[in-house]
N, C-alpha and C positions, 0 to 999 in steps of 0.2 A: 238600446234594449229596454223594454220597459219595465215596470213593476217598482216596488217601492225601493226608497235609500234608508239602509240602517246606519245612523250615522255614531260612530265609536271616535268617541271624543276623550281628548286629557287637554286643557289649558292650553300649554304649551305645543300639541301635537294635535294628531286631528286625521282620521280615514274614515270614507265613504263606501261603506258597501253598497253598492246595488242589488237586487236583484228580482229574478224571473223562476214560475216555476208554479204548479197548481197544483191545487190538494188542499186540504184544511190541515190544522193541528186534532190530534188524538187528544193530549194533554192540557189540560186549563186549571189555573187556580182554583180555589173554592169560593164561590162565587164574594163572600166577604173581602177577598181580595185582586175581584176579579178586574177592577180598572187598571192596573199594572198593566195587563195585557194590553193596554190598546198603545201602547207606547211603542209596539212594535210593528206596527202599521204606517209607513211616514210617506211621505210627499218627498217626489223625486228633488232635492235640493241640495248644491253642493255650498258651504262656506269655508270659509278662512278663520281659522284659531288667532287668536292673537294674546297676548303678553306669558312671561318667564320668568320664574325667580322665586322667591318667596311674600313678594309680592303679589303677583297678580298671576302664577301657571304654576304648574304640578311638579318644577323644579328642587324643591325641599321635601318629594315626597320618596318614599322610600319603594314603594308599593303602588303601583298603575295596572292596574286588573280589570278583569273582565268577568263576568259569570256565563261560560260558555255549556252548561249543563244540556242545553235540548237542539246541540250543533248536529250534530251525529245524525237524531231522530229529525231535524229538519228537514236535515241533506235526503232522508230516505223517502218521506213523506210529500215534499216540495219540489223536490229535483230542486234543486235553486242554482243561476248563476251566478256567483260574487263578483261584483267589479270594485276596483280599486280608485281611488281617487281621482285617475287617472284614465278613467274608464277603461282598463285593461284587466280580462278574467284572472281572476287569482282564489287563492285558498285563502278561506275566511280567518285562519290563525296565522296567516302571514300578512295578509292585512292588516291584525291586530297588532302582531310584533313589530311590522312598519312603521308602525303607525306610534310606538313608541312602549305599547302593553310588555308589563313583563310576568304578571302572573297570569293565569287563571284560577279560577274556583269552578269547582265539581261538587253538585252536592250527589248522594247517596240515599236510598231508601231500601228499605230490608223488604222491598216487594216493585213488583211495578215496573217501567219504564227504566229506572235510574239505578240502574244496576253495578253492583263493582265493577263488571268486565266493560260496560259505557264509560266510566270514570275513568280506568285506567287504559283504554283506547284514546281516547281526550287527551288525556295526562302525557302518552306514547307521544302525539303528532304536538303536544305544546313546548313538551322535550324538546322535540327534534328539531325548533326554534328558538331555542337557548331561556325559554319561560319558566317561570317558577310556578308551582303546585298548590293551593289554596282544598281541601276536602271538609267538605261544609254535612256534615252528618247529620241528616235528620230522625231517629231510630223512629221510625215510623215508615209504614209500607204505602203513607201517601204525603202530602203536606204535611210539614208542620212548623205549625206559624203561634202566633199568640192565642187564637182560634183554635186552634187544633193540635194537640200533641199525643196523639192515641198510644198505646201499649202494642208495637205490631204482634201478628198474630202467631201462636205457638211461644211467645215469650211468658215469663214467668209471672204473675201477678203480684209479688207479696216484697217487700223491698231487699231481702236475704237474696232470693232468687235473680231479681233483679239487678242487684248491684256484681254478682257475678255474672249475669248475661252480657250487661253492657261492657263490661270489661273483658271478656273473651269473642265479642263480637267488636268489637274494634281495634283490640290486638290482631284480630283475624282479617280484618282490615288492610291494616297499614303491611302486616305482613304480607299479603299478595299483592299489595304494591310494589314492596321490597322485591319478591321473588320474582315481578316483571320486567326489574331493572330501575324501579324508581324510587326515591327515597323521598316520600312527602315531606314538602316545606314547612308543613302548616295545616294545622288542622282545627277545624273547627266541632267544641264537642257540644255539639246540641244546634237547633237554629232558631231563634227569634225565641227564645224561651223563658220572656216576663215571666210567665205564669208557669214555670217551671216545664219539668219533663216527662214521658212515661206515667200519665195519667190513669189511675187518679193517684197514685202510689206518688209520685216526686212533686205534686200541684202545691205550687205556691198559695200560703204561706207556710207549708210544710216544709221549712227551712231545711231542718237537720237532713229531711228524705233524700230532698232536689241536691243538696251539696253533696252528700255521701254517692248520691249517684254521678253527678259532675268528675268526680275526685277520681268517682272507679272507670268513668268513660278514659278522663286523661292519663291514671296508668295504665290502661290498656294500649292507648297510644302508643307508649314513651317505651312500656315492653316489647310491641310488633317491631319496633327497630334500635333497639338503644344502642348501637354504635352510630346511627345518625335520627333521633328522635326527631319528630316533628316538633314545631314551636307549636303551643297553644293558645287559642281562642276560645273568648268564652262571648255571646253574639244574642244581643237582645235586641228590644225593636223602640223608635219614636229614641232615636237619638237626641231630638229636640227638647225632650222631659227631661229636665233636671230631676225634679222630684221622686219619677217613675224612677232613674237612673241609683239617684240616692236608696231608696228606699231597698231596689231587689241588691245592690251591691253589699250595701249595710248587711242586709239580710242572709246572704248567699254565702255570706262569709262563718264558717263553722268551724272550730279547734278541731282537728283530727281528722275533717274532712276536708271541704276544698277552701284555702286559703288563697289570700292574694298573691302570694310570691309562688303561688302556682299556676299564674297566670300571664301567659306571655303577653297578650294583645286584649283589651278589650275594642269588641266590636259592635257598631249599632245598625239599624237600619233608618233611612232619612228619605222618605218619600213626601213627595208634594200630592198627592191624591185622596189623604185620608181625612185631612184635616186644616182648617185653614193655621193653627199655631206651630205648623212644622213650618216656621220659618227659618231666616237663612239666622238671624238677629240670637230668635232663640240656642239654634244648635250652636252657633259661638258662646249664649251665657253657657250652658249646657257643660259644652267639650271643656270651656273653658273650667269651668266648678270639677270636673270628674280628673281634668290634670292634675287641677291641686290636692284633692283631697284622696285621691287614691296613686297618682303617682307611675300611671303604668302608660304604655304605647298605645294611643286611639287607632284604629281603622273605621272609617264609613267602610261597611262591609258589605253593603246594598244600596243602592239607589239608583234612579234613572229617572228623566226630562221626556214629555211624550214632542213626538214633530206632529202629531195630529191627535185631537181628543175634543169631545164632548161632552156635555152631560156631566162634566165636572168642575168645580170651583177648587184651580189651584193656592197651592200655600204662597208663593210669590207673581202674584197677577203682572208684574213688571218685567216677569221672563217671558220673550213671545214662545206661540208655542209650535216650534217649528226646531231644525236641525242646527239653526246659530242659535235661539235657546236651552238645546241641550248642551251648545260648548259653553255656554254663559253659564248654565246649572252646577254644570263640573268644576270650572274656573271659580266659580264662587265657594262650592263647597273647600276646594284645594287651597285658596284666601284662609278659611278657619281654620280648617287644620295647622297649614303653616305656622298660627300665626300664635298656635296656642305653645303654653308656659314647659320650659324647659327640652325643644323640642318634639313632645309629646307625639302630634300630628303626624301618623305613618304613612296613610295611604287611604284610594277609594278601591273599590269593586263595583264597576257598572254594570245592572241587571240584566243581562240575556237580551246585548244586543242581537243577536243573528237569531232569536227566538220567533220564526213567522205565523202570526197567529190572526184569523178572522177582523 
């Protein structure tokens, strides 16, 4: 059958979706972070994973994820057929779980495509494969990225108002998770939010704003289910930057509002397409500097390896750029993790493989 292979890799594990199926994507990044996209266009190829342990595979990792947000809206758009490693049609989250994935991540937008009733439909079938739940909250009715973190619309402008929105709008959340039978693992409150949140009201370096607003996202969390809260995430971007990393943590951190021991997981993003210093070298000085000095569980909480791309100069030119480069990309990142101080090292979140786009 023909049409491209998305290939969903961990180190140690390794599944090949194929598939078939016409129509464009509705949905595309903003154009600043529009080379993501072409990672999901690949060249029919099947490889073999190879090593395990803490070591050289995703053995020491605690968390093997996926970000399957635009699974749903492919399937309707695409028609797509999934084949399995083994060229046989199967269901794209069973393939994942095959294949060794135990989470997903869902993100959310108060408008749009990514809707609660999407996320918890996603959430229903990653259940029903013994998966764990990642909700990656963007309060914004489109992207938001470092770029972009708008005020969605009919929310409150002034931070009083605000800090109660997001707090009853996330409690509201996780509560209709709860009430569809799911108990989110984890949640993430905010996405890629250097420059804070809910602009211009939370925009970094308005510390005090951005924290009080962080603090009021994560009780809303923690109250939509507190006989089984979700663990917290707090999820910023260019994992690679130590300095960036030091600087908004130092910062973020507010008496009275969001402190460190109210932070389960810090999470970054680690892409090779933005820049050549997102190396593999840096993110190890990087993760390694951010175990010591703050002490809490890392997750790469985004990233992905393209099988075919142009027009761009990657951060590691020594990864080819094909579907054994994407198991090299993974394998490598799951090496740092591993190998940072005190365990630290949790897990990846690989970006929207099954995401088919132009």
């Amino acid at each position: 059958m023909g049409g491209p292979v998305l290939s969903l890799v961990y180190p140690d594990i390794h599944a090949n979706i194929a598939t078939s199926g016409g129509g464009g994507a509705t949905t595309a990044r903003p154009s600043t972070t529009s080379p993501r996209a072409t990672t999901t266009t690949r060249a029919a190829t099947t490889t073999q994973s190879s090593g395990s342990g803490s070591s050289g595979g995703a053995a020491c990792l605690t968390f093997k994820g996926h970000d399957i947000s635009s699974l749903a809206i492919m399937e309707k758009e695409r028609t797509p057929t999934f084949l399995n490693a083994g060229g046989q049609s199967s269901n794209a989250v069973a393939i994942l779980q095959s294949g060794g994935a135990n989470y997903v991540r869902l993100r959310i937008w108060t408008a749009g495509e990514y809707t609660v009733a999407n996320a918890i439909s996603l959430a229903q079938r990653a259940k029903s494969y013994g998966m764990k739940i990642l909700v990656d909250l963007h309060y914004s009715d489109t992207w938001a990225d470092p770029a972009h973190q708008s005020i969605p619309s009919g929310w409150p402008t002034d931070l009083s108002g605000l800090n109660t929105r997001i707090y009853t709008y996330t409690k509201d959340v996780v509560t209709s998770f709860k009430n569809a039978g799911i108990n989110i693992d984890m949640i993430q409150i905010g996405n890629e939010i250097r420059q804070g949140l809910l602009w211009p009201v939370g925009k970094t370096p308005n510390w005090s704003a951005a924290s009080q607003l962080l603090n009021s996202g994560r009780s809303g969390a923690i109250d939509g289910n507190p006989s089984s809260p979700p663990k917290i995430m707090i999820h910023i971007d260019n994992g690679w930057d130590w300095s960036l990393q030091q600087w908004w943590w130092d910062g973020i951190q507010v008496q009275g509002a969001l402190t460190l021991d109210k932070v389960d997981y810090i999470g970054v993003s680690f892409y090779p397409f933005y820049g050549t210093s997102a190396t593999l070298t840096n993110l190890k000085s990087s993760l390694t500097n951010m175990a010591n000095r703050y002490g809490r569980p890392i997750v790469v909480a985004e990233t992905d390896w393209p099988a075919s791309c142009s027009g761009t100069t990657l951060s590691e030119p020594s990864i080819p750029i094909s579907a054994s480069g994407q198991t090299q990309w993974v394998q490598k990142i799951a090496q740092v993790l591993c190998g940072l101080p005190g365990g630290l090292g949790k897990g990846i979140f690989y970006w929207e493989p099954t995401w088919l786009t132009k």
